[in-house]
N, C-alpha and C positions, 0 to 999 in steps of 0.2 A: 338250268334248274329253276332257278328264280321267275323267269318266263313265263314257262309250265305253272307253276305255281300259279303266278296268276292272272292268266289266260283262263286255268279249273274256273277260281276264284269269278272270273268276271260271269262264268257262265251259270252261280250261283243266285238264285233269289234272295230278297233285301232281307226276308225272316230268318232265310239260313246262315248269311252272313252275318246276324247278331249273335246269332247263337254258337255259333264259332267264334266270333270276337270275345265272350265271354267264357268258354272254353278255354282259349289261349289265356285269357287274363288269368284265368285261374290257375293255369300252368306256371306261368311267369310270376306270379308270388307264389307259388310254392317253391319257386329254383331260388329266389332273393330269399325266401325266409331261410331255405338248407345251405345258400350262403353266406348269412348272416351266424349260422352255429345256433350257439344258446343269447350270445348277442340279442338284445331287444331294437337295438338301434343301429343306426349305419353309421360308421366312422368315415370324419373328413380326413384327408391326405393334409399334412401339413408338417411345415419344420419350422419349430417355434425354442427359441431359447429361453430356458426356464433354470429356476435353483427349486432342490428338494432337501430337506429335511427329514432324514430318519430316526424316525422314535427309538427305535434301538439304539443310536448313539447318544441321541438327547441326556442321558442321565448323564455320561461320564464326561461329553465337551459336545457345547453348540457347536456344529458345522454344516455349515449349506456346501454343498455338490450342485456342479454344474450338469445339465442336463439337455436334451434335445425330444421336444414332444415330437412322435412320426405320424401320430391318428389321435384324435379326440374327436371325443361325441358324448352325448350328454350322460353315459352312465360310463365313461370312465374312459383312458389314457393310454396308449402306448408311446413308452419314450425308451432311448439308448442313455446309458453312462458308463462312467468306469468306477463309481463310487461300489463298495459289492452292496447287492441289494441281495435279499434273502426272501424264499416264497415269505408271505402270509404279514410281511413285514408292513408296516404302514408308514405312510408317506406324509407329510406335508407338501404342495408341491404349488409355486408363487410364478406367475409369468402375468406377461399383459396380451390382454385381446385385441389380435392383428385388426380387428374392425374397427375401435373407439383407443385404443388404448390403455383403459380401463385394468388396471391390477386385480386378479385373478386368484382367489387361495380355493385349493381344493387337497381335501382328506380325501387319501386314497389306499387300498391294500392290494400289494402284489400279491396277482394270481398266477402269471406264471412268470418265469425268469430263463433267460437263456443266455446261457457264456460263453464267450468264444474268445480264441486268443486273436489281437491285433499284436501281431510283430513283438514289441517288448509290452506292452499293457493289455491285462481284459478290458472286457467291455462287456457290459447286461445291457441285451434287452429282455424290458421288462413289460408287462401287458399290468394293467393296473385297473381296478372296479373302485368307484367313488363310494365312498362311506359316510355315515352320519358322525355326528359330535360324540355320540353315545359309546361309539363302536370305537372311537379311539382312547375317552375316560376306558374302558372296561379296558384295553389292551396297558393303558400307561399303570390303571393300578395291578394288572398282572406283574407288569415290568415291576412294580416297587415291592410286589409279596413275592414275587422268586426267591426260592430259597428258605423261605419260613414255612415249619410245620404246625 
């Protein structure tokens, strides 16, 4: 099949085969964009040990959870734990960059969460969207008026 292909291909003139090289270009990002989802950016594969910090427990006792980042990319995270993570929850989340070393803090809000049972423990994975400063003040003074009318 591939042959055939091009064999046609060679028996095309050089005007026609731009315009079919642009054709296809244009195919081929629109399959990367419909694979990408709502995604802006393309996630790298990686497995990077990290601790995170949820603001939901922050009020009652500091505890870092250990963590496994599986994709990052510049607008946000997926990682596995067994810590429970809750949708919409946000994160503090501290690892070092496999490139330089360099310590790494990112704010981020679980967008989606998935739990499955390992043997005697869960385990969430969780997909995470990075957030500003802003977005975590407006979630921690939520946390501190819960409850008042």
């Amino acid at each position: 099949m591939r042959r055939q292909i091009l064999s046609f291909l060679d028996t095309l003139p050089a005007k026609e085969l731009l315009k079919f090289r642009e054709v296809l270009d244009k195919i081929i990002d629109h399959k990367l964009n419909v694979a990408l989802g709502r995604r802006n950016s393309r996630r790298a594969r990686v497995k990077i040990s990290a601790t995170a910090n949820i603001e939901r427990e922050s009020e009652f006792f500091q505890k870092s959870h250990k963590i496994t980042i599986l994709d990052l990319s510049t607008n946000g995270l997926a990682f596995s734990t067994t810590a429970p993570v809750i949708n919409n929850d946000i994160l503090s989340v501290t690892f070092r960059s496999p490139n330089n070393g360099e310590q790494k803090n990112i704010n981020c809000q679980a967008v989606r969460v998935k739990e499955t049972n390992q043997n005697s423990y869960w385990e969430y994975k969780v997909g995470a969207k990075a957030v500003d400063q802003k977005t975590v003040q407006a979630y921690r003074e939520m946390l501190k008026s819960r409850g008042r009318f």
